[in-house]
C-alpha positions in Angstrom: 0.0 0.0 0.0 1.9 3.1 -1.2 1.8 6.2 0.8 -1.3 8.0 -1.1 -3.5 5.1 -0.6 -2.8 5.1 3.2 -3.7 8.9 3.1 -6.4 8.6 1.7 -7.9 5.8 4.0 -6.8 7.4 6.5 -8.7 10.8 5.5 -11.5 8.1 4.6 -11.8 6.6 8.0 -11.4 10.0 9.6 -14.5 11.5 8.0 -16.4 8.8 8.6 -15.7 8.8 12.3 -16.4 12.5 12.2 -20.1 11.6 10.1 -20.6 9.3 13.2 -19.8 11.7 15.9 -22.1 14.3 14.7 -25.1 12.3 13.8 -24.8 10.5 17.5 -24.4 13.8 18.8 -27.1 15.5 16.9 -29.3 12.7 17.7 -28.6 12.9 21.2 -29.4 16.8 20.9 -32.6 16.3 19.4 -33.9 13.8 21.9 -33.1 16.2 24.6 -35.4 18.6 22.7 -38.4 16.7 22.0 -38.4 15.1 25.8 -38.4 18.9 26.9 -41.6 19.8 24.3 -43.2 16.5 25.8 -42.6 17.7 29.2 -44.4 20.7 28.4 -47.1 18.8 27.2 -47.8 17.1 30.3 -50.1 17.3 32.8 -49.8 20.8 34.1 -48.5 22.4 30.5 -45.7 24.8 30.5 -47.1 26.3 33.9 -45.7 22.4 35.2 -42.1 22.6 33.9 -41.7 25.6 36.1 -43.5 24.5 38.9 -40.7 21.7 39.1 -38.2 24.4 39.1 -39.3 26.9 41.9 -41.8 26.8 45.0 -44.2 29.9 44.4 -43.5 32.3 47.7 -47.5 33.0 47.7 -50.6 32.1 46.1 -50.4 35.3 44.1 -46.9 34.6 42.7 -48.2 31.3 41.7 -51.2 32.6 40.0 -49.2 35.3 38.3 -46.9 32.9 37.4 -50.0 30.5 35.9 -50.6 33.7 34.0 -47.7 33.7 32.1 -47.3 30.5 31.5 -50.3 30.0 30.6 -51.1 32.9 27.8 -46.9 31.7 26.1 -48.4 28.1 25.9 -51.5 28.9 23.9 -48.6 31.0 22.0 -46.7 27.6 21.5 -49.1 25.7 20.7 -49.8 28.1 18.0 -46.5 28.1 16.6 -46.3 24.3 16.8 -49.8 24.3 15.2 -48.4 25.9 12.0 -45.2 24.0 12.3 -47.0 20.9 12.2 -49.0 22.5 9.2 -46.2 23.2 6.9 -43.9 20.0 7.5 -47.4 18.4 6.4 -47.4 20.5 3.2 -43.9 19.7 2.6 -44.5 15.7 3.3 -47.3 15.5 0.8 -45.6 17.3 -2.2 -43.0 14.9 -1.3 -45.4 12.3 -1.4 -46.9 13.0 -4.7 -43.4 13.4 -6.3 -42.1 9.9 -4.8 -45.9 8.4 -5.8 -45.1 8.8 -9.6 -41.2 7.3 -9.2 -42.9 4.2 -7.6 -44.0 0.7 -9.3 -47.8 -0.4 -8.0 -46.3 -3.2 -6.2 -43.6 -0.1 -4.0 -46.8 2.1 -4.1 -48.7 -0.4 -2.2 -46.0 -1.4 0.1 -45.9 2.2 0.8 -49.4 3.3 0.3 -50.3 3.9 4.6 -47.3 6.4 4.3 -47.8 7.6 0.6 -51.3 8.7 2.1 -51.7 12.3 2.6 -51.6 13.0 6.2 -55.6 14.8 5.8 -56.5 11.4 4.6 -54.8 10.0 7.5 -56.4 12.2 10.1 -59.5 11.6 8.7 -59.5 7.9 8.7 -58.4 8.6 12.4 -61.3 10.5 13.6 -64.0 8.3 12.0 -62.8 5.6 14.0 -63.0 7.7 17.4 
């Protein structure tokens, strides 16, 4: 093995430990974050998260404190809302795209997720 072959491997293997770094520690990052939005989705919303925090000095402070929390959560949930909205529009144009690059046999191996999430939510709610 001559010397730019074991440069390059070396380079190789090096970036690929890199690649492997980042995607553990991205996925470890983005656990963190969606435990903390479920967290605020518990019982007792955002107004709950800080609650675990702090001991309110007086029932005024804590019902200030509800307050707040309580008019940025409907905020979030708003934000979310929309969030949720668009990735949706984005997955379905991706959807349709994927749809016409797919045999019959792939489109109904994939046909639950090729659905378009309205279709989806609808079949949901006529079954509740």
């Amino acid at each position: 093995m001559n010397t730019q072959t074991k440069s390059a491997l070396v380079l190789m293997v090096t970036l690929l430990v890199g690649v492997a770094i980042g995607a553990v520690g991205w996925s470890i990052v983005h656990n963190e974050r969606m435990e903390r939005m479920r967290e605020m989705r518990r019982e007792g919303g955002l107004y709950g998260v800080i609650d675990r925090y702090i001991d309110p000095e007086s029932v005024h402070q804590e019902e200030q404190l509800r307050s707040v929390a309580d008019r940025y959560h409907a905020q979030l949930e708003d934000v979310y809302g929309h969030a949720r909205n668009r990735r949706n529009v984005i997955l379905d144009s991706m959807r349709v795209e994927l749809r016409t690059l797919l045999t019959k046999a792939q489109q109904e191996a994939m046909a639950d997720w090729l659905r378009p999430r309205s279709q989806v939510a609808d079949s949901t709610q006529t079954l509740n």
